[in-house]
N, C-alpha and C positions, 0 to 999 in steps of 0.2 A: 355926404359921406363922412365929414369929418363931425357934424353932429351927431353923431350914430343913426343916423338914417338908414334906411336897407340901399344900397346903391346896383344899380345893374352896369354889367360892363359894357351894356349896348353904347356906348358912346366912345369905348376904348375898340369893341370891335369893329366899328362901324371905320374908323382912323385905319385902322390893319385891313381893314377890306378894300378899301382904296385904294391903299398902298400897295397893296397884292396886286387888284386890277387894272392898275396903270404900267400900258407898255414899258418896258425896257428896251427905246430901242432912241436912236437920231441921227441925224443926219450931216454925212460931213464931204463938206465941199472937194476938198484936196488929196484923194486918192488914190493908189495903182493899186488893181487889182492883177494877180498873177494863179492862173492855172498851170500847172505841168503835167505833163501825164506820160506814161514810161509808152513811147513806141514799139510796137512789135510784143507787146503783153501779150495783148489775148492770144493769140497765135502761138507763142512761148507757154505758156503756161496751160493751153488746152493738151500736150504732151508731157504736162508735168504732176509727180505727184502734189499732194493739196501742203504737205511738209517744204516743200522747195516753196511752191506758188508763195506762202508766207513769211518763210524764209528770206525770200529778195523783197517782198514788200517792209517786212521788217530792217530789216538792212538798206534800204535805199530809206526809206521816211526816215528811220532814225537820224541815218547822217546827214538828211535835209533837215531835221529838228537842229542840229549840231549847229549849221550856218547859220540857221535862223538866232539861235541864241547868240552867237561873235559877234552877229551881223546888226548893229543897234535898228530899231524901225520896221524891223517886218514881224509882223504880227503873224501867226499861223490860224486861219480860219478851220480849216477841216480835209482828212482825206477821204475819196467817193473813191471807193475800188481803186485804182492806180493812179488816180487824179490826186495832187496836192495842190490846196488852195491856200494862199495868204495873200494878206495886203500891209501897204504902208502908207503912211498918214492917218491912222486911226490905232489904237485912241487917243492917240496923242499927236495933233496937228505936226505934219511937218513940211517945208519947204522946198524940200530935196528927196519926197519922196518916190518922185520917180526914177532917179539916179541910184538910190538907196535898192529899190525892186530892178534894175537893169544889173546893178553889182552883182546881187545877191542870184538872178537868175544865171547868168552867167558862170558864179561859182557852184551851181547847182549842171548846169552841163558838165563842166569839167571832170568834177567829182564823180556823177555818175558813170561816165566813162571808163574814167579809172576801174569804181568797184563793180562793175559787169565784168569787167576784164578779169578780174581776184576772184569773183564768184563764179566764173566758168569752172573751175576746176572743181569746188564744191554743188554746183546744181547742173552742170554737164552745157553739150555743143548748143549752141546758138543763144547760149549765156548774153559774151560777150557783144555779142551784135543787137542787145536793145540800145536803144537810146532815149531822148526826153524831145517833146515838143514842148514846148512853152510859148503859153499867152498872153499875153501885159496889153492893158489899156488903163488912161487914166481921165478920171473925173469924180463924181457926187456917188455917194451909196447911200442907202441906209440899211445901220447895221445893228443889231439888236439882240436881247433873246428870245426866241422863242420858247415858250412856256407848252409844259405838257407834261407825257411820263419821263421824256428823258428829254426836257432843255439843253437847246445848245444855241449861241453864238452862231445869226446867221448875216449873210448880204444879199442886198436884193437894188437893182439897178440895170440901167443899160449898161453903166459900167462894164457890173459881171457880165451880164451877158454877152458884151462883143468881148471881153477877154476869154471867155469860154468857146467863143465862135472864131478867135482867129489861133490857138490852142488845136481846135479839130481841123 
């Protein structure tokens, strides 16, 4: 190339395709995974218009985003219809992170409580009577991207799955 030779970038592409191909994803020892999920949803929300149904989904995730941000260590993985997923200990190891996920879930009962109760008046009777279940187990994930049209940040483990199975 530098002799003026004609250079093909097969060797620049080949570097970028690798790079591209190799998962994004690893594995980490030290854990808690937590699902929540608003009780008495579906039930609630099959008598509701689709403006309210998003309405309290908006207004409850949000102010679980809120904690999670005060809250140093919990990571938010993703919401599935009225399920809110995070973990702690990832990406960045920590010691205390099941402590950190018992605090945080905690002040997520609380709160939701509360704002069912304030939201009653604006999305009507049987508002204030959801609640949250919540699931916590702790061990090894592995967490990653997955790659495709719309990449996201996923976990895949026995972990999740008994936090999701004692959750239901």
């Amino acid at each position: 190339f530098l002799d003026g030779e004609n250079s093909t970038n097969t060797d620049d592409e080949e570097v970028a395709e690798s790079i591209v191909d190799k998962p994004i994803a690893d594995l980490f020892l030290d854990t808690t995974v937590m699902f929540a999920d608003i009780a008495g949803f579906t039930a609630w929300s099959s008598v509701r218009e689709p403006s309210q149904v998003f309405t309290l989904l908006e207004k409850v995730f949000s102010s679980i985003d809120q904690l999670a941000k005060r809250r140093r260590g919990v990571f938010k993985v993703e919401t599935v219809g009225d399920c809110y997923v995070a973990v702690s200990g990832l990406p960045e190891p920590r010691k205390d992170h099941a402590l950190v996920m018992a605090r945080f879930s905690r002040d997520i009962l609380f709160m939701v409580q509360d704002l069912v109760k304030k939201l009653e008046l604006s999305l009507g009777p049987d508002t204030g009577d959801l609640g949250v279940r919540i699931g916590l187990h702790s061990g090894a994930v592995t967490a990653g991207v997955l790659r495709g049209d719309r990449a996201r940040f996923q976990l895949f483990g026995d972990t999740v799955n008994t936090a999701s199975r004692i959750e239901s």
